[in-house]
PDB file of N, CA, C and O in Angstrom:
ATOM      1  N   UNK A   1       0.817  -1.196   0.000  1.00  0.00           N
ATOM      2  CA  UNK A   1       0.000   0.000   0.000  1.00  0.00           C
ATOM      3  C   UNK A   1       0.860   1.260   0.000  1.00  0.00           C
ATOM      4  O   UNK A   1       0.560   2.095  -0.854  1.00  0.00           O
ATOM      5  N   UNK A   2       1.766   1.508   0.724  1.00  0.00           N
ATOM      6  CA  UNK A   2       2.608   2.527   0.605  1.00  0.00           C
ATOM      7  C   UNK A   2       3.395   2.428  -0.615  1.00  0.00           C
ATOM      8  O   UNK A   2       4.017   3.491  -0.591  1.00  0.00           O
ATOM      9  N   UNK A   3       3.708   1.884  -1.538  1.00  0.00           N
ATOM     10  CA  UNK A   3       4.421   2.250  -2.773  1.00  0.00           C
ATOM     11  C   UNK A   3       3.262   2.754  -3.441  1.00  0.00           C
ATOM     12  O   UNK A   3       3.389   3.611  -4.315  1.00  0.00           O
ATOM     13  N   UNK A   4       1.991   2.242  -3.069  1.00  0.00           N
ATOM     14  CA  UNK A   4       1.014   2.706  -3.884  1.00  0.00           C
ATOM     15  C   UNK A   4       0.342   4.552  -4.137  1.00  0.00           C
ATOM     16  O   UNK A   4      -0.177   5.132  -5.091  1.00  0.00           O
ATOM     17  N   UNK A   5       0.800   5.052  -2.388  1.00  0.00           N
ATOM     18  CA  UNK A   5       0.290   6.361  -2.506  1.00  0.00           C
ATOM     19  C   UNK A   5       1.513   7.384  -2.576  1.00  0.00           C
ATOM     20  O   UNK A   5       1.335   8.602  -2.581  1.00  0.00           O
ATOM     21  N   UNK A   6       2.691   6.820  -2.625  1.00  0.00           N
ATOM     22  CA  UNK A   6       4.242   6.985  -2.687  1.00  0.00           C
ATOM     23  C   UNK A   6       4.225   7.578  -4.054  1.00  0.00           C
ATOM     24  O   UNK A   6       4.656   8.711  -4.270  1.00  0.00           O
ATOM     25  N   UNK A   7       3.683   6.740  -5.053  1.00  0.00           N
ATOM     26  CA  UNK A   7       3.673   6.589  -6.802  1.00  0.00           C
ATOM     27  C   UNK A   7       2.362   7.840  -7.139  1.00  0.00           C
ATOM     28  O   UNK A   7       2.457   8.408  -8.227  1.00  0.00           O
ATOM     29  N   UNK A   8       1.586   8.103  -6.531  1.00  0.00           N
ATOM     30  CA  UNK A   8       0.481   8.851  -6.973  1.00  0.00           C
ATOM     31  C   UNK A   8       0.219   9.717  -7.516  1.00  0.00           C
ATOM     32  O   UNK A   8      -0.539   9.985  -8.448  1.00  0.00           O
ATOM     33  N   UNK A   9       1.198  10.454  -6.624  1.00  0.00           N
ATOM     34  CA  UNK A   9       1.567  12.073  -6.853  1.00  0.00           C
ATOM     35  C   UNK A   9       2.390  11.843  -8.643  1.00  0.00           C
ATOM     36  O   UNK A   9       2.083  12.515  -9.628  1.00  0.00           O
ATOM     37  N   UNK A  10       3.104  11.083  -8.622  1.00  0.00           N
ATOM     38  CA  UNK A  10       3.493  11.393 -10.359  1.00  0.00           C
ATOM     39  C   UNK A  10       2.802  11.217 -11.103  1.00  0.00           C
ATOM     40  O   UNK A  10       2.981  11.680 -12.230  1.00  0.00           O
ATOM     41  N   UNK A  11       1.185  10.106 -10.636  1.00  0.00           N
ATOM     42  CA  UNK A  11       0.405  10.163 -12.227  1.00  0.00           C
ATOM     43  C   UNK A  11       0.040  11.431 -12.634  1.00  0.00           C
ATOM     44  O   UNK A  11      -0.082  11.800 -13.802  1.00  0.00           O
ATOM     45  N   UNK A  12      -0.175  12.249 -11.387  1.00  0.00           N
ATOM     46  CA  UNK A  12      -0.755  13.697 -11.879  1.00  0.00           C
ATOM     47  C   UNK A  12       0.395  14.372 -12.452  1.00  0.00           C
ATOM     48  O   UNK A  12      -0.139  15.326 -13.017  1.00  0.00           O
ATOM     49  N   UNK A  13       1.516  14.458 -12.636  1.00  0.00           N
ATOM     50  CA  UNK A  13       3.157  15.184 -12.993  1.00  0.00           C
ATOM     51  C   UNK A  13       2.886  15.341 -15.108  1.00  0.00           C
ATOM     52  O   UNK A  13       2.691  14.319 -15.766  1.00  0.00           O
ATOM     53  N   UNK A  14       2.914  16.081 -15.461  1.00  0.00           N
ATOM     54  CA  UNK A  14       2.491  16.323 -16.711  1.00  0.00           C
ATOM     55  C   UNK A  14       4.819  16.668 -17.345  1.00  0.00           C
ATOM     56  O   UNK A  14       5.336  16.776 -18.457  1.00  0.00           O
ATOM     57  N   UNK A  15       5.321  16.699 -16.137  1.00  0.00           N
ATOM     58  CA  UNK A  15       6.585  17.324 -16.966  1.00  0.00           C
ATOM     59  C   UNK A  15       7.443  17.344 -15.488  1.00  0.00           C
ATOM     60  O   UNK A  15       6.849  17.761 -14.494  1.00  0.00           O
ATOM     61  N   UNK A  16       8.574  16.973 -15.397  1.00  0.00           N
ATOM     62  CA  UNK A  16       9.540  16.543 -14.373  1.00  0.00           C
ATOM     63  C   UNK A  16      10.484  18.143 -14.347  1.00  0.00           C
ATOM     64  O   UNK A  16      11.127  18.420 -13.334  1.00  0.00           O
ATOM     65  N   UNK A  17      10.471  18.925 -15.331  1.00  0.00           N
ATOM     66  CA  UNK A  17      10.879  20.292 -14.963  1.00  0.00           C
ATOM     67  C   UNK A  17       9.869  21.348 -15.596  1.00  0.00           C
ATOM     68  O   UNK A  17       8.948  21.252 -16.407  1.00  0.00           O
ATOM     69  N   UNK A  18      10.454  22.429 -14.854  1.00  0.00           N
ATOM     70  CA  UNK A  18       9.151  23.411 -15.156  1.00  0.00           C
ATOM     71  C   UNK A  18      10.453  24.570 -15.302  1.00  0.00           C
ATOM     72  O   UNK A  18      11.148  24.771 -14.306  1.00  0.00           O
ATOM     73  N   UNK A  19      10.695  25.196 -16.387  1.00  0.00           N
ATOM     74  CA  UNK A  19      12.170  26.087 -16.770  1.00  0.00           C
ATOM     75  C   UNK A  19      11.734  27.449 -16.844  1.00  0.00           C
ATOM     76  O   UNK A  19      11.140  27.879 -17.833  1.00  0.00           O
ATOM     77  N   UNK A  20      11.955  28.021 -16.019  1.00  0.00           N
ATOM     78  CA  UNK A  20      11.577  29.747 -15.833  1.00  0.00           C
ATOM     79  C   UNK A  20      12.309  30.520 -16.360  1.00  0.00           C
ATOM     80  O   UNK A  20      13.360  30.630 -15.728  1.00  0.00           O
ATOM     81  N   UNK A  21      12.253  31.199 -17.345  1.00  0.00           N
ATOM     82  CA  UNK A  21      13.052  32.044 -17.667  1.00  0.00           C
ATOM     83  C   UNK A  21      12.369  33.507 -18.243  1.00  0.00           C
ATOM     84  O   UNK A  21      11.277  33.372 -18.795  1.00  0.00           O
ATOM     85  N   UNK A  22      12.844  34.684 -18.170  1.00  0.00           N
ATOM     86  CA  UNK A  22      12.081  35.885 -18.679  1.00  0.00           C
ATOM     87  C   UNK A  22      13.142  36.434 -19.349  1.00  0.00           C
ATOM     88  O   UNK A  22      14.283  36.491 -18.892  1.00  0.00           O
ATOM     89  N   UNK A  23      12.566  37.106 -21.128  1.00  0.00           N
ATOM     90  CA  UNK A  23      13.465  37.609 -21.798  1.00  0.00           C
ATOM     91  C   UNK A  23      14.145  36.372 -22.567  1.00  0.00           C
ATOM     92  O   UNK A  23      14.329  35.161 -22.446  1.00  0.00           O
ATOM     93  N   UNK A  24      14.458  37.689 -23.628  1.00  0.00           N
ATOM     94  CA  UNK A  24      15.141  36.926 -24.947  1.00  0.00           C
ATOM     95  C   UNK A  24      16.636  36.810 -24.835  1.00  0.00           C
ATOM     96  O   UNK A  24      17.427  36.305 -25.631  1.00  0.00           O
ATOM     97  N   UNK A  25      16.948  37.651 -23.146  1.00  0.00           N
ATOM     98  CA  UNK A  25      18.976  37.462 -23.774  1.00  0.00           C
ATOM     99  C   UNK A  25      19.159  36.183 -23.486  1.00  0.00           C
ATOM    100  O   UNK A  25      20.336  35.942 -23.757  1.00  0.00           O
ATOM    101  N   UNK A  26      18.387  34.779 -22.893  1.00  0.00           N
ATOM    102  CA  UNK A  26      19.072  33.563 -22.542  1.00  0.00           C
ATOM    103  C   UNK A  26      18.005  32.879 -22.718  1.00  0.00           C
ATOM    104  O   UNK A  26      17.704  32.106 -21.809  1.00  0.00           O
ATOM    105  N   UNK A  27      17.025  32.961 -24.055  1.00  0.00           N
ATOM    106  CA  UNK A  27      16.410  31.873 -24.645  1.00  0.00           C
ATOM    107  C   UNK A  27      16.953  30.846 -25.691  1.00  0.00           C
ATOM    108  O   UNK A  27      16.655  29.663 -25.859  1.00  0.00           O
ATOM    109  N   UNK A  28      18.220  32.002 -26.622  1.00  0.00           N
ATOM    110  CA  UNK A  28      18.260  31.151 -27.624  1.00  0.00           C
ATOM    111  C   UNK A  28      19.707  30.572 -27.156  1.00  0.00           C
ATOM    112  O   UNK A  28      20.353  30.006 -28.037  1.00  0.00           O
ATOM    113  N   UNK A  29      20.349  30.665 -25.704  1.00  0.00           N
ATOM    114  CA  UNK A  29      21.962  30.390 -25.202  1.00  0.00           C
ATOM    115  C   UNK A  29      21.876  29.748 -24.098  1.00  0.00           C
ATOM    116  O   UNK A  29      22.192  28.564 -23.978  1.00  0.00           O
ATOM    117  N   UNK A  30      21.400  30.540 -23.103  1.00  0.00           N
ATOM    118  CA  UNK A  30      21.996  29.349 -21.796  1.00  0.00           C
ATOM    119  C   UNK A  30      20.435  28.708 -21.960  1.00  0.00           C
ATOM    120  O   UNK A  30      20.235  27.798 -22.765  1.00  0.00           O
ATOM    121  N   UNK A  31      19.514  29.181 -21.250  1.00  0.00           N
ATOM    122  CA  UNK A  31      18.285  28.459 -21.704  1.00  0.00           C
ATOM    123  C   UNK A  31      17.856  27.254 -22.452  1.00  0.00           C
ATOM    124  O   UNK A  31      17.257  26.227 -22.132  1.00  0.00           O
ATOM    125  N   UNK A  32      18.581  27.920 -24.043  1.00  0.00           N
ATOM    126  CA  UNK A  32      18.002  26.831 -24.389  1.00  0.00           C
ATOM    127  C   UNK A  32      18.942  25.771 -24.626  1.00  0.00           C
ATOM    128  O   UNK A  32      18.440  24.754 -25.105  1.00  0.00           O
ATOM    129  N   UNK A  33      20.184  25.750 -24.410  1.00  0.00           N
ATOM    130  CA  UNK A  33      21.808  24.815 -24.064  1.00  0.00           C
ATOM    131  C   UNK A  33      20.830  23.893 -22.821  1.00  0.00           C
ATOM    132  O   UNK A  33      20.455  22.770 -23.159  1.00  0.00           O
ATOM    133  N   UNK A  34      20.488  24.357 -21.556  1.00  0.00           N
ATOM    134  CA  UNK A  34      20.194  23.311 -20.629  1.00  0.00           C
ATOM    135  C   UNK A  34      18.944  23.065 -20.863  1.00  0.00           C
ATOM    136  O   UNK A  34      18.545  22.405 -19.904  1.00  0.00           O
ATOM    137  N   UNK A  35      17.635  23.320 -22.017  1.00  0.00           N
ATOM    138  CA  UNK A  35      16.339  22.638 -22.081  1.00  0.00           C
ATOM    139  C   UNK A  35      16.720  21.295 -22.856  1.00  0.00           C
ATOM    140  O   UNK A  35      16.182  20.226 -22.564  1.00  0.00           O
ATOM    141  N   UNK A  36      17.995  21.452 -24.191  1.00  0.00           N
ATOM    142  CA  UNK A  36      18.213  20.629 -24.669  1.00  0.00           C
ATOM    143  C   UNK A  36      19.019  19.307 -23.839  1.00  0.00           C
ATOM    144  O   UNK A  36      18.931  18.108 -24.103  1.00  0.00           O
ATOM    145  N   UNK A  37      19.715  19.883 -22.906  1.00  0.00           N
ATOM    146  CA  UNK A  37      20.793  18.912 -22.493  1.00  0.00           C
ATOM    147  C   UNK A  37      19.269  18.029 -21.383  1.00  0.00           C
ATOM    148  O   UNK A  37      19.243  16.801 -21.465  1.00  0.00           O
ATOM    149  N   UNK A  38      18.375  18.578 -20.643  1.00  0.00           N
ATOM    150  CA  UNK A  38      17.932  18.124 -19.684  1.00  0.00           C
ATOM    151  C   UNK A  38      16.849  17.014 -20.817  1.00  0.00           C
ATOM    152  O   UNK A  38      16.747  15.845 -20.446  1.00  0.00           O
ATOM    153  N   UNK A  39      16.390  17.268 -21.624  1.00  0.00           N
ATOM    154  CA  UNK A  39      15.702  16.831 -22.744  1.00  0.00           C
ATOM    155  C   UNK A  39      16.280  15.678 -22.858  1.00  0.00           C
ATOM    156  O   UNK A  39      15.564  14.802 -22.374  1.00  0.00           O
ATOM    157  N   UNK A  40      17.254  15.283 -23.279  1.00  0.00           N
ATOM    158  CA  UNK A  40      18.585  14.586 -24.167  1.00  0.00           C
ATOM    159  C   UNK A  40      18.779  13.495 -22.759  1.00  0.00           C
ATOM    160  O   UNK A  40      18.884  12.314 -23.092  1.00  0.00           O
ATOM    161  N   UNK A  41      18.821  13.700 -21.623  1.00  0.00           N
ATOM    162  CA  UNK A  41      18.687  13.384 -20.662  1.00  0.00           C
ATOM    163  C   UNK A  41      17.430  12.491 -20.118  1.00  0.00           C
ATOM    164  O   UNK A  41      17.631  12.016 -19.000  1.00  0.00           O
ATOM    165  N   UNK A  42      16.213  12.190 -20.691  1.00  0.00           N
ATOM    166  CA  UNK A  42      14.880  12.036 -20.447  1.00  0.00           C
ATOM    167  C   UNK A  42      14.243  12.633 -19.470  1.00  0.00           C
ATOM    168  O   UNK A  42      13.235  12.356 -18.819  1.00  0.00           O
ATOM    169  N   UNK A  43      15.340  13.896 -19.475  1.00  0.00           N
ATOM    170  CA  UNK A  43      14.021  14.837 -18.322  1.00  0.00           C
ATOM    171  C   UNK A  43      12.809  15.355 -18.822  1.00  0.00           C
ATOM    172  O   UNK A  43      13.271  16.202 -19.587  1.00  0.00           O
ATOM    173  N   UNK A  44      11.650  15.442 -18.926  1.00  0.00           N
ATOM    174  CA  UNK A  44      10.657  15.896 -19.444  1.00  0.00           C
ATOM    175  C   UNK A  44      10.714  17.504 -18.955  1.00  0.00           C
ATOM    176  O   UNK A  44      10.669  17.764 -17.752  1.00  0.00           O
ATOM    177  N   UNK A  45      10.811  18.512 -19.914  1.00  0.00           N
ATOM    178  CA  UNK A  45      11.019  20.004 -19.646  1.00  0.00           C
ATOM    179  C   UNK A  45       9.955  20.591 -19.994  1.00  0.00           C
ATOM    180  O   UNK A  45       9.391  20.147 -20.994  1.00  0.00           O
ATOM    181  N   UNK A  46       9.402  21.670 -19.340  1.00  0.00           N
ATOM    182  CA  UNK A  46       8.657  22.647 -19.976  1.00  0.00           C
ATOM    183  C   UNK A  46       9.205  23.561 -19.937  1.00  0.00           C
ATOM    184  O   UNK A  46      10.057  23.740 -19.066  1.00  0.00           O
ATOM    185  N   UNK A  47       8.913  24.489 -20.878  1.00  0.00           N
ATOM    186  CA  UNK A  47       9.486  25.956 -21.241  1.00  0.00           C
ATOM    187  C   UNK A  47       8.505  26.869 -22.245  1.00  0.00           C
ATOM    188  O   UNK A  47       7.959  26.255 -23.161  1.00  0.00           O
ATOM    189  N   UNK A  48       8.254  28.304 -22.117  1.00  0.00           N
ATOM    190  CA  UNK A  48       7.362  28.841 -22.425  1.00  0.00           C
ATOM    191  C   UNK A  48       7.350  28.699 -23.768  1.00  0.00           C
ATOM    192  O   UNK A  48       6.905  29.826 -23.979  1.00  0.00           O
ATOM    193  N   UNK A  49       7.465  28.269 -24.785  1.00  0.00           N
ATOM    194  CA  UNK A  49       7.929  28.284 -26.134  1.00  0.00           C
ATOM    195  C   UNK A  49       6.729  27.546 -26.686  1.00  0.00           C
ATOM    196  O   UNK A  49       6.364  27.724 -27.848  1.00  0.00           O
ATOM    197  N   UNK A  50       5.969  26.524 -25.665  1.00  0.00           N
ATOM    198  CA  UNK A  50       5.013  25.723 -26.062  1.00  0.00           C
ATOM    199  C   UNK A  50       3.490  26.489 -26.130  1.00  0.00           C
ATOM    200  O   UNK A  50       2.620  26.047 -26.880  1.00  0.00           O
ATOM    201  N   UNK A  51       3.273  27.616 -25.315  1.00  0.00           N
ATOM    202  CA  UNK A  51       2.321  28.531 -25.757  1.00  0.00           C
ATOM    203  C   UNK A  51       2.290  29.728 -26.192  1.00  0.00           C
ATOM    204  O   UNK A  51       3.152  30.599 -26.076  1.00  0.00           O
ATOM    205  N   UNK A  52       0.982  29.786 -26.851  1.00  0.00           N
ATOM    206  CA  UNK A  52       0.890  30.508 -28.115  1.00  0.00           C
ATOM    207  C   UNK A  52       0.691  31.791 -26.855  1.00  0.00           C
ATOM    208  O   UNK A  52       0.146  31.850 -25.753  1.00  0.00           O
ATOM    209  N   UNK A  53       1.655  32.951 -27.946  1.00  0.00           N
ATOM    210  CA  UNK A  53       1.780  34.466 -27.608  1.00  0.00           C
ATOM    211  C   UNK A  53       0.388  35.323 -27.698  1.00  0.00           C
ATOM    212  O   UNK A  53      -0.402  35.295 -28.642  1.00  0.00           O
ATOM    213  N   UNK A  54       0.250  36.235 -26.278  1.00  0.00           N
ATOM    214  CA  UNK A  54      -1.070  36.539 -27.052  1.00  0.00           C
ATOM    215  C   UNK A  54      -2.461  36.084 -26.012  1.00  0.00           C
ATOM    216  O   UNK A  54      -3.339  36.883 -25.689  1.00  0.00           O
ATOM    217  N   UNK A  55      -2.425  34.849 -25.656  1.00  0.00           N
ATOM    218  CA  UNK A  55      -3.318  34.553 -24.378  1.00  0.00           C
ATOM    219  C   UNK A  55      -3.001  34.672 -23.601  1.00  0.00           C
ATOM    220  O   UNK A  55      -1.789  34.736 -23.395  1.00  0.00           O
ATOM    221  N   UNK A  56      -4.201  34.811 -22.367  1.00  0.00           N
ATOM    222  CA  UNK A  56      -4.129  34.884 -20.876  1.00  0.00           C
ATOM    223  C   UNK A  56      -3.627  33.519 -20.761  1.00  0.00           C
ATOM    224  O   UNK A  56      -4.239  32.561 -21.235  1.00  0.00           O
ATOM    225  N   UNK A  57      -2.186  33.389 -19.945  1.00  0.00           N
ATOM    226  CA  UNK A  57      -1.742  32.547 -19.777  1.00  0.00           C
ATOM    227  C   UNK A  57      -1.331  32.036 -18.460  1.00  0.00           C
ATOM    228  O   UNK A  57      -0.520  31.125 -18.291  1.00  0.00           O
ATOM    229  N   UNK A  58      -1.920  32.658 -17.584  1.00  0.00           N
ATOM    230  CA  UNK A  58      -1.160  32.562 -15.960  1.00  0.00           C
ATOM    231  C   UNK A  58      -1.940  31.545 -15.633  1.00  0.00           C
ATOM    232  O   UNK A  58      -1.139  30.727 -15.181  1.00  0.00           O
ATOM    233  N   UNK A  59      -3.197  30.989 -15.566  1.00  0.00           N
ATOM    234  CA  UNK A  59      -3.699  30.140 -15.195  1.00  0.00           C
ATOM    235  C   UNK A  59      -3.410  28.875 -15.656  1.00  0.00           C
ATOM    236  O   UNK A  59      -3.672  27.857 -15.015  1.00  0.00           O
ATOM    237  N   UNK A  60      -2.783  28.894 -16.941  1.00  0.00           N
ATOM    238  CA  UNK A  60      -2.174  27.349 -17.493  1.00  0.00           C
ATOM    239  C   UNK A  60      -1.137  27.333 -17.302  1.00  0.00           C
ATOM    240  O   UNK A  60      -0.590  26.253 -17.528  1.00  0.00           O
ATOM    241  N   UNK A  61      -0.193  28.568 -16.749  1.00  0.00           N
ATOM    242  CA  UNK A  61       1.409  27.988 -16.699  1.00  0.00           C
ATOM    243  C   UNK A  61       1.158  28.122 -14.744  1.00  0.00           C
ATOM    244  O   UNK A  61       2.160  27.666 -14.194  1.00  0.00           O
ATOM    245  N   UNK A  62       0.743  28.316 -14.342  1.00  0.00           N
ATOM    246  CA  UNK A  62      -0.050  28.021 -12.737  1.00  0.00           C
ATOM    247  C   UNK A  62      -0.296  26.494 -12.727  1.00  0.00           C
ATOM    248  O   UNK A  62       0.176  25.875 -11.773  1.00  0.00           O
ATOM    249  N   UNK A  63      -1.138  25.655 -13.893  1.00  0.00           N
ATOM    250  CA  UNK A  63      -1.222  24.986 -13.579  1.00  0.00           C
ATOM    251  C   UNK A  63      -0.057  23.884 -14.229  1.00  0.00           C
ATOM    252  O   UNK A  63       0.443  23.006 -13.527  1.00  0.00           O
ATOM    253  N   UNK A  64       0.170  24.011 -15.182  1.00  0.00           N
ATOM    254  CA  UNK A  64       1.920  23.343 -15.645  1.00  0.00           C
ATOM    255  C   UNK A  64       3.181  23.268 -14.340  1.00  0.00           C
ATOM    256  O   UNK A  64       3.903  22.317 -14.041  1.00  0.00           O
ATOM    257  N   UNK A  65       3.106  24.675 -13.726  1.00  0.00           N
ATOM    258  CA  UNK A  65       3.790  24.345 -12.567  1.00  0.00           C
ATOM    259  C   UNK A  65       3.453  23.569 -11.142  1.00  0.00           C
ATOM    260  O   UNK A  65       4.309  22.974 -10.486  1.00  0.00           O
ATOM    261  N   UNK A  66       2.275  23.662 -10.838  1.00  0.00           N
ATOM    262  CA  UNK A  66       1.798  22.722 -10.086  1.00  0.00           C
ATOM    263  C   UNK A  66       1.662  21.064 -10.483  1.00  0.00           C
ATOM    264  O   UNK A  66       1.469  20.082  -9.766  1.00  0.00           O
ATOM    265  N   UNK A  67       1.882  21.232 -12.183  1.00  0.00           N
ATOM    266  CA  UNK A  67       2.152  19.130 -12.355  1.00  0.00           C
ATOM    267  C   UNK A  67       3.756  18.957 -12.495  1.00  0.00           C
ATOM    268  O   UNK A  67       4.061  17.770 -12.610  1.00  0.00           O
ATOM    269  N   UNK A  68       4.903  19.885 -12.516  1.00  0.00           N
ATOM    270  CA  UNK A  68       5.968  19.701 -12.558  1.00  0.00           C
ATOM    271  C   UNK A  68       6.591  19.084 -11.126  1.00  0.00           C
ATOM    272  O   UNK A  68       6.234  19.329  -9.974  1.00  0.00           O
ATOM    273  N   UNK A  69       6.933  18.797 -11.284  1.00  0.00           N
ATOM    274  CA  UNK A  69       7.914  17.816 -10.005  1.00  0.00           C
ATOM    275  C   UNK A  69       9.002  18.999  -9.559  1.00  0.00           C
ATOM    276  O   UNK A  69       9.142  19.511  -8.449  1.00  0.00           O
ATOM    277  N   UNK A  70       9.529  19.188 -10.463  1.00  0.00           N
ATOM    278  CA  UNK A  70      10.893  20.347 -10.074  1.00  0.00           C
ATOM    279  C   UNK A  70      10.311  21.918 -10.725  1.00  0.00           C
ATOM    280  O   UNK A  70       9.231  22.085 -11.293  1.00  0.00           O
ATOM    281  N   UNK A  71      11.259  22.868 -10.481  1.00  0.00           N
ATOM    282  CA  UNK A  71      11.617  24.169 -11.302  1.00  0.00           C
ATOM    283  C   UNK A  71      13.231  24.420 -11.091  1.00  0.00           C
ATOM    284  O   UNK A  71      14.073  24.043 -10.276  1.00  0.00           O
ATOM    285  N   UNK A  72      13.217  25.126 -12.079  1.00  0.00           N
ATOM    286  CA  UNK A  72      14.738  25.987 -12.283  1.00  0.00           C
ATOM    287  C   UNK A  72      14.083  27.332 -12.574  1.00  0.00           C
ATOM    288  O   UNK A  72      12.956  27.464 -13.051  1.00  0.00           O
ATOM    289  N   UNK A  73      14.670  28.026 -12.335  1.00  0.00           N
ATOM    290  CA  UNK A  73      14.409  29.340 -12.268  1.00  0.00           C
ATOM    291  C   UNK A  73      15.997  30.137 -12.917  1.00  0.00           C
ATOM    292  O   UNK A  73      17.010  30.048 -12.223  1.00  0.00           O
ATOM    293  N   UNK A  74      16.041  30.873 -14.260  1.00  0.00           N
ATOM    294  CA  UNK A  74      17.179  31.252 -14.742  1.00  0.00           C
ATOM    295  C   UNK A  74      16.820  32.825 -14.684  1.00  0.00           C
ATOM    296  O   UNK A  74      15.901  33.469 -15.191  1.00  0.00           O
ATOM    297  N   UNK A  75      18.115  33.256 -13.709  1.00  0.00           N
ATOM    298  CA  UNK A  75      18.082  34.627 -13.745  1.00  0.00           C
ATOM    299  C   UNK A  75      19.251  35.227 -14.599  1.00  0.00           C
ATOM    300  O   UNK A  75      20.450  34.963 -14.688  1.00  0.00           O
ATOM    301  N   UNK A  76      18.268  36.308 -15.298  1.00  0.00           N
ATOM    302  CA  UNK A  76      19.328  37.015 -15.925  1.00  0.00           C
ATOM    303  C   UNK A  76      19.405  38.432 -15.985  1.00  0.00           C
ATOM    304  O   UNK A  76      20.357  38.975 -16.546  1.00  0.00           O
TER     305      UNK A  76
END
C-alpha cells in the first residue's frame, strides 16, 4: 500500500521540470543549451515556447507548474 500512494503524486506530474526564464537574452543560449541537455537526458522540460503568444496565460502555466515535479528558475 505505501508504494502505492508513494507513486500517486506522479500520475498527476504532466513534466519533471518546469524552466523559468524571462526575456530573450538567454532563450536562444543558456536556456536553451540546458532545455536541450535536460531533454537529451529524459528529463521531461517545460518551457514557455510551447504557448501561443497573445493569451491569458497565468492560469495554465499556474497549472503546468503545479504538475511539474521540479523548477529551475534562470536569472538574468
Amino acid at each position: 500500500m505505501a508504494s502505492s500512494s508513494s507513486s500517486a503524486p506522479n500520475r498527476n506530474r504532466s513534466f519533471d521540470v518546469f524552466l523559468s526564464f524571462r526575456g530573450e537574452d538567454t532563450r536562444y543560449s543558456f536556456t536553451d543549451h540546458l532545455f536541450v541537455s535536460l531533454e537529451g537526458r529524459g528529463i521531461h522540460t517545460f518551457r514557455d515556447h510551447k504557448l501561443e503568444r497573445g493569451e491569458d496565460i497565468e492560469q495554465e502555466l499556474l497549472g503546468i507548474i503545479e504538475r511539474s515535479r521540479f523548477s529551475i528558475i534562470v536569472f538574468s
